[in-house]
N, C-alpha and C positions, 0 to 999 in steps of 0.2 A: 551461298548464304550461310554456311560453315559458321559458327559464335553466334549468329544474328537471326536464325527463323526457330526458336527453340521455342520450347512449350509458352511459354508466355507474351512471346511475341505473336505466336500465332492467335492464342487468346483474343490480344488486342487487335489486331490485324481483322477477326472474325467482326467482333464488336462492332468493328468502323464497314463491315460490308464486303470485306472480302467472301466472294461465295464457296473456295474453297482454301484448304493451306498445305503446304508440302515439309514435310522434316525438315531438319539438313542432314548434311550430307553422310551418309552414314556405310561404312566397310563392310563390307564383306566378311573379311578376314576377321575383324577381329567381333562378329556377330558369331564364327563360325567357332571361332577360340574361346567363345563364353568371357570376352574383356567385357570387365565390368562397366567400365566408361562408356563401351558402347553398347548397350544393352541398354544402358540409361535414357540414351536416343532416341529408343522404342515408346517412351511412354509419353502418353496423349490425356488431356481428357477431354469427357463429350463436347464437351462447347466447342473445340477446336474442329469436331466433323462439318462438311467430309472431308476427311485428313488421308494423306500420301508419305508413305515411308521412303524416302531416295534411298535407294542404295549403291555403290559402285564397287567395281573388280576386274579382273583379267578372267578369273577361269569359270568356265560355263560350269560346272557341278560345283563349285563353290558360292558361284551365285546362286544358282538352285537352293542351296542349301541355308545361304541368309536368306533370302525370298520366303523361305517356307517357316525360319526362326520368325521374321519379320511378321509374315503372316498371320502367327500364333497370339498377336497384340490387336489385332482383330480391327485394323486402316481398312481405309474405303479403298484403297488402289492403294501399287508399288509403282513406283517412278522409278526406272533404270538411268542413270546418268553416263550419258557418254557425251557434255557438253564440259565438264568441269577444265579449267584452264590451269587450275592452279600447279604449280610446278612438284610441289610432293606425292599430289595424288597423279600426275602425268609420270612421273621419274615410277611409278609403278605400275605404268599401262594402263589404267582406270583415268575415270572422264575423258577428255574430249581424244587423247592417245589409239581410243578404239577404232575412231574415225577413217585408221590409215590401213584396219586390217577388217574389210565389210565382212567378210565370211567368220571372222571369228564374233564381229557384232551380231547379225544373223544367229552365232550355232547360242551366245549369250541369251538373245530375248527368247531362242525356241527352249532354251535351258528351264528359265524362269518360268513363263506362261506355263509351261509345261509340269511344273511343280507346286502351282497353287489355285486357286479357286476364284480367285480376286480378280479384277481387270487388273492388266498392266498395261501402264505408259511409260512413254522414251523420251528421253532430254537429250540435241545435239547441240551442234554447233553445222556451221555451213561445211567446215572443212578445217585438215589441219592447218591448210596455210590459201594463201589465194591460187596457186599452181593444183591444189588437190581439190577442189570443191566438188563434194561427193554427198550433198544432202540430199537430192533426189534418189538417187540409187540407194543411200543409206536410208529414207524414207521409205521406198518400196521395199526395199528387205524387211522393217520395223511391220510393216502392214501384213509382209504375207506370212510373216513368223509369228502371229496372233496377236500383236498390241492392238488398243484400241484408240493409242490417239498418241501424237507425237509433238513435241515442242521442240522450236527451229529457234535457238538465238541466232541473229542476222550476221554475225562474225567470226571469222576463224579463229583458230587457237592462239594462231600468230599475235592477231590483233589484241587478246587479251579484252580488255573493255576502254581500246585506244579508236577512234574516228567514230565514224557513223553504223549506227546498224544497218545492214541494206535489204531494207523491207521489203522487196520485188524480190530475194529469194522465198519469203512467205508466201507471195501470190504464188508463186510457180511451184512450190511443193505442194501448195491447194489444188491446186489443178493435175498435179501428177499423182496423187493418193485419194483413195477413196474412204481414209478413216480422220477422226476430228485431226485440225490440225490447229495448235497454240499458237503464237502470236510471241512472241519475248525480244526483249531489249529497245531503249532507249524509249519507256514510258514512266516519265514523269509527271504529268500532267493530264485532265478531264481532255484536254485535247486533244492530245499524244491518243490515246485510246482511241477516240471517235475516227482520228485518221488513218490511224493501223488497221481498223474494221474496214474501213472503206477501201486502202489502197489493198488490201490483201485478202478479202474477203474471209479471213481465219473464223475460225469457228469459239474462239478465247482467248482472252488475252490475259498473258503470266507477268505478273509488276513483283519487280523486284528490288533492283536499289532503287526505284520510285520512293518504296516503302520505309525505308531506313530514316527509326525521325520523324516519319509523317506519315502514321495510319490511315488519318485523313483522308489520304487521296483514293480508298476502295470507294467511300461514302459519297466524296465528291463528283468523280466519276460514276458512279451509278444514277445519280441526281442528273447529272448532264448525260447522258443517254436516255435519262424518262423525261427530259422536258427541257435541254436545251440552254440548262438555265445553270450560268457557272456561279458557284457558290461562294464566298468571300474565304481568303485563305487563315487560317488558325491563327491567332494575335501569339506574340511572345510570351504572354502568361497565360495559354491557353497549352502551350507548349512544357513548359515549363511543369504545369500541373500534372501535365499527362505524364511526363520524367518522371517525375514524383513516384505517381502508381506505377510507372513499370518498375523503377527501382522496390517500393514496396512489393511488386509480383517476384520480381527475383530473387528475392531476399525470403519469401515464403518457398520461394522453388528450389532453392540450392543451401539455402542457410547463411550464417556469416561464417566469415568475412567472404566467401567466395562470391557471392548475389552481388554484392557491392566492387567488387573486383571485374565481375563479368559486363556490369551495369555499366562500366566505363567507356566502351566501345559505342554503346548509344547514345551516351550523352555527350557524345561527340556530333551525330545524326541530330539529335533534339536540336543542339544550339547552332549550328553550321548556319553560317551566312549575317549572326547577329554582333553588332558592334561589340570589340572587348571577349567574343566569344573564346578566342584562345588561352586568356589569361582566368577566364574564369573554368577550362577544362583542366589549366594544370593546376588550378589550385585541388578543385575535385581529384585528382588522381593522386595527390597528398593526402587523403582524408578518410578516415573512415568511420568517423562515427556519420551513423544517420542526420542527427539532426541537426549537427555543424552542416553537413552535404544541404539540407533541405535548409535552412536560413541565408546560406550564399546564395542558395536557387532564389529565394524568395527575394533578397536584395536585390542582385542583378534583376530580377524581374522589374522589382520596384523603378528602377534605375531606367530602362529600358522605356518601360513607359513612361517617367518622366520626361525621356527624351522625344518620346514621339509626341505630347502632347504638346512642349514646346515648338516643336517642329509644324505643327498646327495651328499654333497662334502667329508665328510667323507666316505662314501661309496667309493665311483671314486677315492677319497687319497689310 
């Protein structure tokens, strides 16, 4: 979630019902180097608790050592990532690369826990590839080296976020560990969740590109686990609005032009699936005064509904 779970997102994200939020994804190295960018990573505010600093690395005293920087910004928990797929932070042994060497995962969490005060939690993956599927073992090391809860995306490194996640390794890590075990990948949906609880009996469930776009879905799903009762999905100028205020949060979080620059990636998530929606993202990514940005929004919206409500009279004709 690297660009996409930053202070403001998590904000919103809380708003809509998520009961907890995690950083992104934040080095080691360069928490350890005093890089100003990444230091920046660190900072939360209260509305976003209970908040989690991820952090990732290769060397056990180096993480130790962000773990205890990390610390010093005063998160409810450290999230260690050894699930991360992406090829920059792999091409440097951090995220899901740890997977293939358990004993240095192992000497990493006893590094961490061991240097701070905080609970720590682990983020995998099942394995590097389908031939190495190592989340149990890599789970019982996580447990006996002091974490306190572990999240299993259902897919190897291989797969990237290509087929199915395969939810039966969640059951079977619940059953092989005696500490919380998380629930992640392929929920999108109030449904998606009620089935993951059930086929796997996890103890939480982590939504992630669920959320890209559609806060919505903390709130919606918590409504349909208290009462069963799926909620009507966000209209396109319910969406739209909501763009709005994040670009205003970004823009208060980073300043200009950079808020408006970073704001582009979600308003890719905001519009996705709506007619004309590409033709209205590249004009946004040409733009940068605000209120040029928010009067296209507001047209397209206009437009939009136009369309559906025609689309309604034909129906009823």
């Amino acid at each position: 979630m690297a660009g996409i779970s930053d202070s403001p997102a998590r904000k919103i994200a809380r708003v809509h019902g998520a009961d907890m939020t995690v950083s992104e994804l934040v080095a080691s190295e360069g928490l350890v180097r005093n890089c100003r960018h990444t230091r920046e990573l660190l900072k939360f505010d209260i509305s976003e608790r209970p908040l989690g600093i991820q952090i990732f690395g290769s060397i056990p005293a180096r993480m130790a050592a962000a773990a205890a920087i990390a610390a010093s910004s005063s998160p409810d928990f450290i999230d260690i990532n050894f699930g991360c797929p992406a090829r920059k932070v792999v091409d440097k042994n951090g995220g899901s690369s740890i997977l293939k060497d358990l004993k240095l995962l192992g000497a990493i969490v006893s590094a961490v826990v061991d240097a701070v005060e905080i609970p720590i939690t682990v983020k995998i993956r099942a394995g590097w590839n389908s031939d190495s599927l190592v989340y149990l073992e890599a789970g019982k090391v996580i447990q006996d080296r002091g974490a306190v809860a572990v999240t299993l995306h259902a897919r190897t490194r291989e797969q990237g976020f290509s087929g199915d996640a395969d939810w039966e390794m969640i059951a079977r890590l619940k059953d092989h560990v005696g500490i919380a075990v998380i629930g992640n990948g392929d929920i999108f949906t109030p449904e998606d969740t009620v089935r993951m609880f059930e086929r796997t009996g996890c103890d939480a469930v982590m939504i992630g590109r669920g959320s890209m776009g559609n806060p919505w879905i903390f709130h919606r799903t918590k409504h349909y686990l208290a009462t069963g009762e799926i909620l009507p999905e966000p209209k396109p100028r319910q969406k739209i609005e909501m763009a709005l205020n994040h670009l205003d949060m970004m823009i208060a979080h980073y300043g200009m032009p950079r808020g408006v620059f970073k704001m582009r990636a979600h308003f890719c998530h905001y519009l996705k699936g709506h007619p004309g929606s590409a033709t209205i993202r590249a004009a946004i990514n040409r733009l940068l005064s605000v209120d040029e940005i928010r009067a296209l929004l507001w047209d397209y919206a206009s437009g939009l509904e136009d369309q559906l409500q025609g689309a309604d009279v034909r129906l009823s004709a």
